[in-house]
N, C-alpha and C positions, 0 to 999 in steps of 0.2 A: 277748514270748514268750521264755521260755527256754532253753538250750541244752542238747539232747541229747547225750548221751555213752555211748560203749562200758563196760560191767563184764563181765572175767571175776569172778563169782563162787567163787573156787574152796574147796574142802576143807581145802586147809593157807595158800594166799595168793590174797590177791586182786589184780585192775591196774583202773586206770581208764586210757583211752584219750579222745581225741579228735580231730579232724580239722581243723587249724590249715593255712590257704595248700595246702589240697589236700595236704597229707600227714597219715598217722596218727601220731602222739606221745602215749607214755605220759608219765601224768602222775605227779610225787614226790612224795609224803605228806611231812609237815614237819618228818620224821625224815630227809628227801632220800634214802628210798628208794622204788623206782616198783613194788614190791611190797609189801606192807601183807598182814601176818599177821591170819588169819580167826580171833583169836581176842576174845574178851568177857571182862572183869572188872569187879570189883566190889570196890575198895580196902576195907579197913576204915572209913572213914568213909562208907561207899556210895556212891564216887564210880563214875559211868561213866567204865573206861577200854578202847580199841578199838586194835586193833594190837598193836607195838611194846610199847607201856605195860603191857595188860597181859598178852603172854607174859613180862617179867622179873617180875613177880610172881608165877608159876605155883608154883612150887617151896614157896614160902611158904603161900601162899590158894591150892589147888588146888581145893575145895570149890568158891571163888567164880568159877573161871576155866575158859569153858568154849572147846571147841577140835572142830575135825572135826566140827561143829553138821552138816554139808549131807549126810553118812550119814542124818541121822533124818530130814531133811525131807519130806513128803509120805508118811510110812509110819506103820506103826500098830505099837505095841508088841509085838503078836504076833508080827511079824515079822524083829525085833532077833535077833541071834544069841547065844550066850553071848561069844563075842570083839568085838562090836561093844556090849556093854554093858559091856566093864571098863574104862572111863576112871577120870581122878581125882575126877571131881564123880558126883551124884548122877542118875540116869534113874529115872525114874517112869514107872507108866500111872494116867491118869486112869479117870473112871468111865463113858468111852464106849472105852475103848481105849488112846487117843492117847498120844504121848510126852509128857512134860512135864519142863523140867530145872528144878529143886532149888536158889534160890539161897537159904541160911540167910543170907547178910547180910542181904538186903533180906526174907527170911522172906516169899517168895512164889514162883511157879511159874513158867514162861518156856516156852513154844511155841517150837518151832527156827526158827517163822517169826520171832519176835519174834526172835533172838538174830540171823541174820540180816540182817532189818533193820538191824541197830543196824550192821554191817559198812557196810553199802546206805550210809547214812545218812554212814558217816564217809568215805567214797571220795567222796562226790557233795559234802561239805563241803570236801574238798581240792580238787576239779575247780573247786568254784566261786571259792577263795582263787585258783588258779592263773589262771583265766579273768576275773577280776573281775567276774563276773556269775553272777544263778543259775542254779543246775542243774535245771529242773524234771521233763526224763523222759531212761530209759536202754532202749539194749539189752542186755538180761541172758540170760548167756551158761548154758544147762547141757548136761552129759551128752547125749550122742545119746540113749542107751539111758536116757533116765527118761523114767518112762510118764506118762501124764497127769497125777495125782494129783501126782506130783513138780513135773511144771511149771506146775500150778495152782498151787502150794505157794509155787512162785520167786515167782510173778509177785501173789502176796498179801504174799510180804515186800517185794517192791518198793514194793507200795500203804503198804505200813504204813509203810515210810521215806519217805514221802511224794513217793515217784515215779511218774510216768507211765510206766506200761513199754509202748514202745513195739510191742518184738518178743521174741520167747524162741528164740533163738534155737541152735540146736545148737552145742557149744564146735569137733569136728573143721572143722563147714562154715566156722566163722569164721576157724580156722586158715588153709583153702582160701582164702577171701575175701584176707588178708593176702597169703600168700602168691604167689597168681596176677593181682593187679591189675593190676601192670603187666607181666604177660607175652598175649604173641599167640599163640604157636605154639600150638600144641590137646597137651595132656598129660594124662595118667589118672596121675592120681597116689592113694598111699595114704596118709593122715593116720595117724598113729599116736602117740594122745594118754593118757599113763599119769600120770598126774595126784597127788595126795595120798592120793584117797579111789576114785578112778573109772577107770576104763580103757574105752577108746571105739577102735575102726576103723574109718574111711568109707573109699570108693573113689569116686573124684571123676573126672570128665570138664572139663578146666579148660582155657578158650582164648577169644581173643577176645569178653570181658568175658561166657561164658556161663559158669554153675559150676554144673552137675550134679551131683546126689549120686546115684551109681548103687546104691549098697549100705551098711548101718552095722551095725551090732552094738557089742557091749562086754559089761561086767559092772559095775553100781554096786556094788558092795562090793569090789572090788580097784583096791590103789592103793601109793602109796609109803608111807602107814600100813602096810597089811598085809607089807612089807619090814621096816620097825620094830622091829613084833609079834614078829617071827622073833628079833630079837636082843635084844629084851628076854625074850623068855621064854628065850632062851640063857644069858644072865647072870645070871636068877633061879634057872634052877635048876644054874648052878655055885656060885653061893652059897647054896644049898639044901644041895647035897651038903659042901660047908666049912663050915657055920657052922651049918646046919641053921635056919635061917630063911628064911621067904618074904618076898622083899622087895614081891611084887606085892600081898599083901594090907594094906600100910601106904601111905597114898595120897602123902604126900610123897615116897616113896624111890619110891616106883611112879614118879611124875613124871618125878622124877631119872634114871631109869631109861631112860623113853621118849624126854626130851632125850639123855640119853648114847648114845643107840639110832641117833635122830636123823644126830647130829653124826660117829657110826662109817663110817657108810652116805654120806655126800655124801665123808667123807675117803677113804673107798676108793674111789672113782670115778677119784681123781688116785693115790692109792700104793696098796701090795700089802700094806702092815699097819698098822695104827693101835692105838696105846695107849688103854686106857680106865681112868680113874682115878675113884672116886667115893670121897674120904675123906668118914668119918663117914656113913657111908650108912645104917645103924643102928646101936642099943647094945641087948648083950647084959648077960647077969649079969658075964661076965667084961671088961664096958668098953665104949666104943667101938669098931665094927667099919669096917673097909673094903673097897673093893671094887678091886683091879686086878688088868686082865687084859691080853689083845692077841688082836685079831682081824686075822685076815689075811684079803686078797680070798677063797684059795680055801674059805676055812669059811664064810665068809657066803655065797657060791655054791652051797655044799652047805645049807646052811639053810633058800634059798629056791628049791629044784628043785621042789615042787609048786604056787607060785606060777608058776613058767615055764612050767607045763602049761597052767595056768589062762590065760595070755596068749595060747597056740597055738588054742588054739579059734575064739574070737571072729576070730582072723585067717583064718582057714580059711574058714567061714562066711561072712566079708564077700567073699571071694573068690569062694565061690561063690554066692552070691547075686547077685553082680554079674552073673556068666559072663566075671567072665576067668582069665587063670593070671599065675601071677607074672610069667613075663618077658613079657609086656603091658604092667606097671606102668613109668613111665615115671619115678618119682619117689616118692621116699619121705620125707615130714616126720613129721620126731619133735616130739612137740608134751607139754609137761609137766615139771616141775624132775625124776621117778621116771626119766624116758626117757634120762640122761645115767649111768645106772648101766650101765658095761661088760657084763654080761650080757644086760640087754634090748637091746641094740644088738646083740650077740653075735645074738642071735635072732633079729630084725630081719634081718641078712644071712642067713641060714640059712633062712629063708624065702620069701625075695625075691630073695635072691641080686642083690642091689644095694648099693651104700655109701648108706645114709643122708643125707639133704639136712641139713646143721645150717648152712647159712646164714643161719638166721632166730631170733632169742630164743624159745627155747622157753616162756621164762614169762611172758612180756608177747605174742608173737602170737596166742593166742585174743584177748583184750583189743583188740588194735588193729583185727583182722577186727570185734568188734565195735562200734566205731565207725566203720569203712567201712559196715556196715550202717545204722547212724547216720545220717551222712550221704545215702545210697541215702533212705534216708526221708524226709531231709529235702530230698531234689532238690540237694544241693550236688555228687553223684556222678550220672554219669547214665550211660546206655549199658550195665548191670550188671545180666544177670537172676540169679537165686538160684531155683535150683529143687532144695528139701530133701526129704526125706523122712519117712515116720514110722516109729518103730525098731522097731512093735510091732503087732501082728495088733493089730485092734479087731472086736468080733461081737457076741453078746448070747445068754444061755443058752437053751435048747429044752427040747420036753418031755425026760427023763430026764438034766437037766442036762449036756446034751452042749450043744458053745459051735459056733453059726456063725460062721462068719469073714466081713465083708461086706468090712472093710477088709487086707486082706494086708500084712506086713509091706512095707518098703523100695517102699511107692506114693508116685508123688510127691505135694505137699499143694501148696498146698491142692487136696482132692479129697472128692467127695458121693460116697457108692454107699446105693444102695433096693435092700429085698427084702420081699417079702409075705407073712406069715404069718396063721394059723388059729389059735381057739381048738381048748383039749383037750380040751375037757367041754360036753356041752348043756348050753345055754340061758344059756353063761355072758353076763354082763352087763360084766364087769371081768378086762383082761387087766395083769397087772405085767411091767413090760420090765427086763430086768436085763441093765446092760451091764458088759463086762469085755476087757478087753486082757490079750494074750499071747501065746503060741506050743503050750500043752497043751490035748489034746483034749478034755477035759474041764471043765467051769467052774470047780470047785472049788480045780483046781491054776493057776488064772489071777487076775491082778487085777481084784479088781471094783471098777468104776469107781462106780457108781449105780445107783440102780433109779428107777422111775415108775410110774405106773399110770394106762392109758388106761381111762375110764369111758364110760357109756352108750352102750355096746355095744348093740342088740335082740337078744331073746333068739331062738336059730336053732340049730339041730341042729351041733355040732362040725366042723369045717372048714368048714363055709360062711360063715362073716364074714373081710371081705377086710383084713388091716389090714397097711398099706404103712409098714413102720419104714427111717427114714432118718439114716446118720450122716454128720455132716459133720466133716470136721476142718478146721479154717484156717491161715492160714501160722505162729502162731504152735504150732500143733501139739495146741490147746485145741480140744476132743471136743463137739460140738453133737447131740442127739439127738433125732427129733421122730419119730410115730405117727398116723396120721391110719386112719380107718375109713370104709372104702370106699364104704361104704352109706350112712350119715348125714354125714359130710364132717365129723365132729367130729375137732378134733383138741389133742393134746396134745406141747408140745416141754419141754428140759429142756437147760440148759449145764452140764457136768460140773462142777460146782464140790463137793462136796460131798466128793469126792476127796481135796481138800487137809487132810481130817481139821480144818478150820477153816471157822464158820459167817459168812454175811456178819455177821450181830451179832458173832460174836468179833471179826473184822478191825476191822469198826468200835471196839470197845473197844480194842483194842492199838494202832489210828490215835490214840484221846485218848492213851493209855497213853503213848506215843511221845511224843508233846507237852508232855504232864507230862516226861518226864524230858529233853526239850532242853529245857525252860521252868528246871526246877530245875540243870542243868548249865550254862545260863549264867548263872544264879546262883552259883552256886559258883567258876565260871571267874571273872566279877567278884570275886567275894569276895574270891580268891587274888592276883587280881592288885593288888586296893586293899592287900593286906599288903604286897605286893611293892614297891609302888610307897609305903609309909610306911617299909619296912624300908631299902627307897633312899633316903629322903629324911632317916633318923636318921643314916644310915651317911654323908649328903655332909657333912648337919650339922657332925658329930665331924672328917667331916676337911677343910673349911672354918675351923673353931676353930682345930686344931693348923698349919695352914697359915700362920693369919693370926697364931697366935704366934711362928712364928720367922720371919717375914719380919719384923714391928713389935715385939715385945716383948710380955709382959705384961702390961703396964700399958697398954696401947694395947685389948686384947681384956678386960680384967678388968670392964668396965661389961658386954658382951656373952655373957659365959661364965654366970654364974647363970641369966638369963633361959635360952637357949639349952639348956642343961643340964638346966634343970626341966622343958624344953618336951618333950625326948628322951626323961625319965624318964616325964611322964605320957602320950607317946606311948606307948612300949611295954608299960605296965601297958593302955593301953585295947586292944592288941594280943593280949594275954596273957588276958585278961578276955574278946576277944571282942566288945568294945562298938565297933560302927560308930560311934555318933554319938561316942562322945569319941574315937574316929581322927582322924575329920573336924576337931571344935575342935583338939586339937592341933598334927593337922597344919596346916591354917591359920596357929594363933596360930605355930610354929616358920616357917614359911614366911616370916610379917611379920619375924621377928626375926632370919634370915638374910640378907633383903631390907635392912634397917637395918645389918648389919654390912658386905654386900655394898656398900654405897655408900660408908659411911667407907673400908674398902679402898679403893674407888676412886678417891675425893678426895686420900687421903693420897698412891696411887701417881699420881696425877699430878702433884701439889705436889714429890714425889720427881723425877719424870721433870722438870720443869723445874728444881729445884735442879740435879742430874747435866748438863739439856742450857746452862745459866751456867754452871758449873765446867768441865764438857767445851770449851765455847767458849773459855774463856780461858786452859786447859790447853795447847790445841792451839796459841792461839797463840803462845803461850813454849815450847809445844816440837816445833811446827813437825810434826805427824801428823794434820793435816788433809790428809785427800782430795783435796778439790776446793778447786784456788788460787783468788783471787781474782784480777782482771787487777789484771797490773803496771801502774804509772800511770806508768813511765819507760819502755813499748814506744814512747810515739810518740820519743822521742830516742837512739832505736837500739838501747835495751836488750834482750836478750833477754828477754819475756817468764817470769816463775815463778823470775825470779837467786835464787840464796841465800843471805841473810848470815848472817856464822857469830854463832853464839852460844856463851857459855861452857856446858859440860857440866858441871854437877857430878855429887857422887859416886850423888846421889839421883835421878839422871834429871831433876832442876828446873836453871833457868836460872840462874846465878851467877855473882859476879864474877871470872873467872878470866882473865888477863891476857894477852895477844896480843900476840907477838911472830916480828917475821919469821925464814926459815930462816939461819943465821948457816950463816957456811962452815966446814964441817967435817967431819969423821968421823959418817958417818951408817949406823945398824945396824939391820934394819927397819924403814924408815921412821918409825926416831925417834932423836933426839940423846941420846946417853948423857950426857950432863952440859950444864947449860946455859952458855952464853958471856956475859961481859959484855966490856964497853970499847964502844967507837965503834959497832961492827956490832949488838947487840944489848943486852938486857934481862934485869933479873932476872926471874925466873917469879914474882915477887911485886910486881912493878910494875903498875901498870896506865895503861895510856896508850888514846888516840884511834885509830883506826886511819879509811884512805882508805877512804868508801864505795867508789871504784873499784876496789878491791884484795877479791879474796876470801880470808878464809884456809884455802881447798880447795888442794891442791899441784897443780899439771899436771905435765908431764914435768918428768922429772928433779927430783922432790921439790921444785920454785918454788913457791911462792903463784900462784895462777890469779885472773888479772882475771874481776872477773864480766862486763865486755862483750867478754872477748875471744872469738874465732870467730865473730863476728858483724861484717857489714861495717857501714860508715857509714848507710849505708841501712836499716840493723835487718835485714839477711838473716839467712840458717838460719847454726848455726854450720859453720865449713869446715874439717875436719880438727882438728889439735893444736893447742890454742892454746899460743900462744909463751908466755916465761920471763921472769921478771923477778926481778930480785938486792934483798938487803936494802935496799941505801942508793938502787935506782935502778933502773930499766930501761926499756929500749923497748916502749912499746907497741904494740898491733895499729896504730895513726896514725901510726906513725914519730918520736914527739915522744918524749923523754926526761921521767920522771915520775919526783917524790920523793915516797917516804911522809913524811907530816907524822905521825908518830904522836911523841905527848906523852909522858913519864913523867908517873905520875901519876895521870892523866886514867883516871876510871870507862867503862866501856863498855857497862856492863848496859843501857842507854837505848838503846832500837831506831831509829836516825838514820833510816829510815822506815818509820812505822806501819803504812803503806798497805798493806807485803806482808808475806806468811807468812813465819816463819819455821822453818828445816827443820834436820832435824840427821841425813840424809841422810848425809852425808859425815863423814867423821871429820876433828876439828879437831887442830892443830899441837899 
């Protein structure tokens, strides 16, 4: 079985959540960010891109790039407004109504479900990279305030991204969920979720793991788009009145437009004025045109004062639907990226007369709520009732199209309510039930859900046939309707689906639909990657060759470079061409022909590594820069272990024969004799004689020659302080015995008197 996971689906971004060791954690899309843009494109080459990918390509392909999809979902054309139809891409009505969007790349039509999906699909692909297993069902978060049809609509794009949707759940309750998990104390708090596209207020009863929804309201059509709207049509029509063109009616500068709108609106949240620059935003007769201006907080505050009216309502009404007053409210969460705009906070205090709760990510806690609910499903949460509401009267029209109400707004769900009604006319046979959710007393001005038609009725004088109509709604907020006739027990039920302006045959076709295009997109994703992975493999190629000429030479690589070289060339013609299979042969036959140069390298560098470790060895022993000595073979006769004998220095750092002669007495000026002495006491420096292996020519105090077993006792101990002096012709050793050097004129010295030990040039010789 799969794992379930939380989705805010939102308007401008989406999060996916999950419940990892009993905590909620939003998950990062593999751009490493844990909000993933609701938008859809459609490359030039018709590649599917979701997110990220493709909002930087907006600006360019705006036709193919669609955005703020979850406005249309669940509604019908008719119902679009003139400002909620001017995007960059194209809105259509089909030939029952419905919205349909326009993509010319792919030169076919797209249902808001389908675009959706395709959101669904890339959130639930990342959860399962993240989880290492799949994701097969979600709770999917919408609007308090979307009526049936809307949440029908969610929960068929979920089918179509091949989810099991578990729950539909309200985005304010999910906040609440997040929010009071782990709090006990009992709190009424007020959710207040202003979103991209939606704006929602619940009032909540939250404590000890109960989470009441006492009251909800909102508006789907206001949101942190319609803050936007405000500044982009500010901007068009200061460049209206300069330049006398419409930039809203050109869909790239529109774009531009609505990004620079964007980006004005989240920087004045932190400062008091922001620059806005668009060069090259159009061209006139007279050239290139641009656009810069500077918005400060308080014009964009004045811009959007009948937006804040629009906000005051819904909160008024949640309140008193509830029956409380503000200072009741015990807490207030701001829930939505719109709700960090200093004015909505502004108002927020000024009706509650409270500081705002921002302890909690505003755009990742719907998300996480919905994966607490996740969990609660799946029993990993326990002890946590949820009792939601529904945002919207539900009834069924009467004679003179006047609408009963069975269900009242803000009842908790799941909940049944029955009422009986008559036919209008004798001897009818056939009554049609027409259901509609709203709040107007009239049908006409309310949503209609669906109709049906209860049959064989007996024919009987008007008002006397008994027929008991019953609505149920369930927790996910999905409208169940059934009629039964009193008299003959026949009966007729219907689940609102029909709502969703999408037939189960279309779902089903957009479920293949969907398949087709993961089937063909990891195709493509292979395809790209096979280039990637030949364009790495020319590119190590190349620099394998140049490597392995200047380490060896040319003429070391000159058998391997034609081959190697051809293999490159007709790789990237089968690259260029587009030919899979000559990829493959090339790549291959270049792979063997790397593999064959890769191995001579490595014979040669070893054959190298053992010439360098002979030369190094025998280096080290004439010049005495090995490391690690080997044992002295004169320790056991008292020697000190590692003695050093000298060697002559030449001028090249190598061993030579350079002639050893003891310190003569004399005038000594930095420990070296300004001229050398001959007669009796010493040697010419062109002499060369024998010197006493017991004699070191290292000076100890007082500039003498140093015995090399001096400071060490008879017994071979450690050495004891200074070792004593010894004179040219003679001296006393550490044994009290008088010693002569025997050195010869004449006599070569380059012959190491014993092999056995290292020899070091440590010390600087006489």
């Amino acid at each position: 079985m799969g794992k379930v996971v939380g989705i805010d689906l939102g308007t401008t971004n989406s999060v996916v959540a999950v419940m990892e060791g009993g905590k909620p954690v939003a998950i990062a899309n593999s751009e490493g960010m844990r909000t993933t843009p609701s938008v859809v494109g459609f490359s030039k080459d018709g590649e599917l891109l979701v997110g990220q990918l493709a909002r930087r390509q907006a600006v360019l392909n705006p036709q193919n790039t669609f955005y703020g999809v979850k406005r249309y979902i669940g509604r019908k054309y008719a119902e679009l407004t003139p400002e909620s139809r001017r995007v960059p891409y194209t809105i259509r009505r089909d030939e029952v109504g419905n919205i349909k969007i326009k993509c010319p790349r792919l030169k076919k039509d797209f249902a808001p479900e389908e675009i959706s999906a395709m959101v669904l699909r890339k959130l639930a692909d990342e959860a399962s990279r993240y989880l290492g297993e799949p994701v097969t069902g979600a709770v999917i978060t919408v609007p308090a305030y979307f009526n049936d049809a809307q949440r029908q609509a969610t929960r068929n794009a979920g089918r179509i991204a091949g989810l099991e949707v578990k729950r539909i759940l309200n985005e304010p309750t999910a906040a609440a969920l997040a929010y009071g998990l782990e709090r006990s104390i009992e709190e009424t708090i007020l959710v207040f979720d202003l979103g991209g596209g939606t704006f929602d207020v619940s009032i909540l009863d939250v404590g000890d793991g109960v989470f009441e929804v006492k009251a909800t309201a909102g508006d789907t059509q206001l949101g942190g788009n319609d803050f936007d709207r405000k500044i982009v049509d500010w901007l068009a029509e200061q460049f209206l009145e300069s330049h006398g063109v419409d930039l809203r009616r050109d869909r790239q500068s529109l774009q531009r437009l609505i990004e620079a709108a964007e980006k004005a609106k989240i920087e004045l949240s932190g400062v008091t004025v922001t620059d806005i620059n668009l060069p090259f935003i159009t061209a006139t007769a007279e050239g290139p045109q641009h656009l810069e201006t500077r918005l400060t907080r308080a014009q964009f505050e004045s811009l959007c004062g009948d937006l804040v009216q629009r906000l005051r309502r819904p909160v008024k009404r949640a309140l008193s639907d509830a029956g409380v007053s503000p200072s009741q409210i015990d807490q207030v969460v701001l829930v939505g990226g719109s709700s960090r705009i200093p004015l909505v906070q502004q108002l927020v205090r000024s009706l509650i007369d409270k500081e705002p709760n921002q302890n909690i990510n505003p755009d990742e806690v719907v998300a996480v709520g919905a994966a607490v609910q996740a969990a609660i499903l799946e029993g990993s949460v326990r002890d946590v009732l949820l009792l939601d509401v529904t945002p919207l009267s539900l009834g069924i029209e009467t004679v003179g199209g006047v609408m009963k109400k069975l269900i009242p707004r803000n009842t908790t769900i799941p909940v049944r309510r029955s009422d009986t009604f008559s036919t209008s006319e004798n001897n009818q046979t056939m009554v049609e039930i027409h259901i509609i959710q709203g709040e107007r007393e009239m049908a006409a001005d309310n949503k209609s859900l669906g109709r049906f038609k209860l049959q064989g009725i007996p024919p009987a004088p008007r008002g006397v046939p008994q027929i008991l109509v019953s609505l149920d709604v369930d927790a996910n907020g999905i409208l169940q309707v059934s009629a039964v006739d009193k008299m003959t027990g026949r009966e007729q039920s219907i689940t609102i689906q029909s709502a969703s302006t999408l037939s189960e045959s279309e779902v089903r076709r957009m479920l293949q639909d969907a398949d087709e295009f993961s089937q063909i997109d990891r195709q493509r994703r292979e395809q790209v990657e096979k280039r990637n992975r030949m364009e790495a493999l020319a590119n190590n190629a190349e620099r394998q060759l140049r490597e392995a000429t200047l380490d060896y030479g040319i003429g070391f690589v000159s058998r391997h470079r034609t081959r190697i070289e051809a293999y490159i060339r007709q790789l990237r013609e089968s690259m260029e061409r587009n030919d899979e299979r000559g990829m493959d042969l090339a790549g291959a036959d270049l792979q063997e022909a790397l593999y064959e140069l890769n191995r001579e390298v490595y014979q040669r560098s070893q054959e190298t590594e053992e010439e360098e470790s002979f030369l190094g060895s025998v280096r080290r022993v004439f010049s005495g820069e090995d490391g690690e000595r080997k044992r002295d073979p004169f320790a056991s006769e008292g020697r000190p272990r590692g003695d050093f004998y000298g060697r002559a220095e030449g001028r090249q750092g190598l061993s030579s024969p350079e002639t050893y002669r003891p310190a003569p007495e004399g005038r000594q000026r930095n420990g070296l004799w300004e001229e050398p002495l001959r007669g009796e006491q010493g040697y010419s420096a062109n002499s060369q004689m024998r010197r006493d292996p017991g004699v070191s020519p290292v000076r100890g105090e007082g500039g003498e020659p140093r015995r090399r077993d001096e400071g060490r006792s008879r017994g071979g101990g450690q050495s004891q302080g200074a070792a004593p002096t010894v004179s040219p012709s003679g001296a006393v050793n550490d044994y009290g015995r008088k010693k002569t050097p025997t050195y010869r004129p004449g006599e070569s010295v380059t012959r190491n008197p014993y092999p056995d030990e290292n020899w070091d040039d440590d010390d600087d010789w006489i």
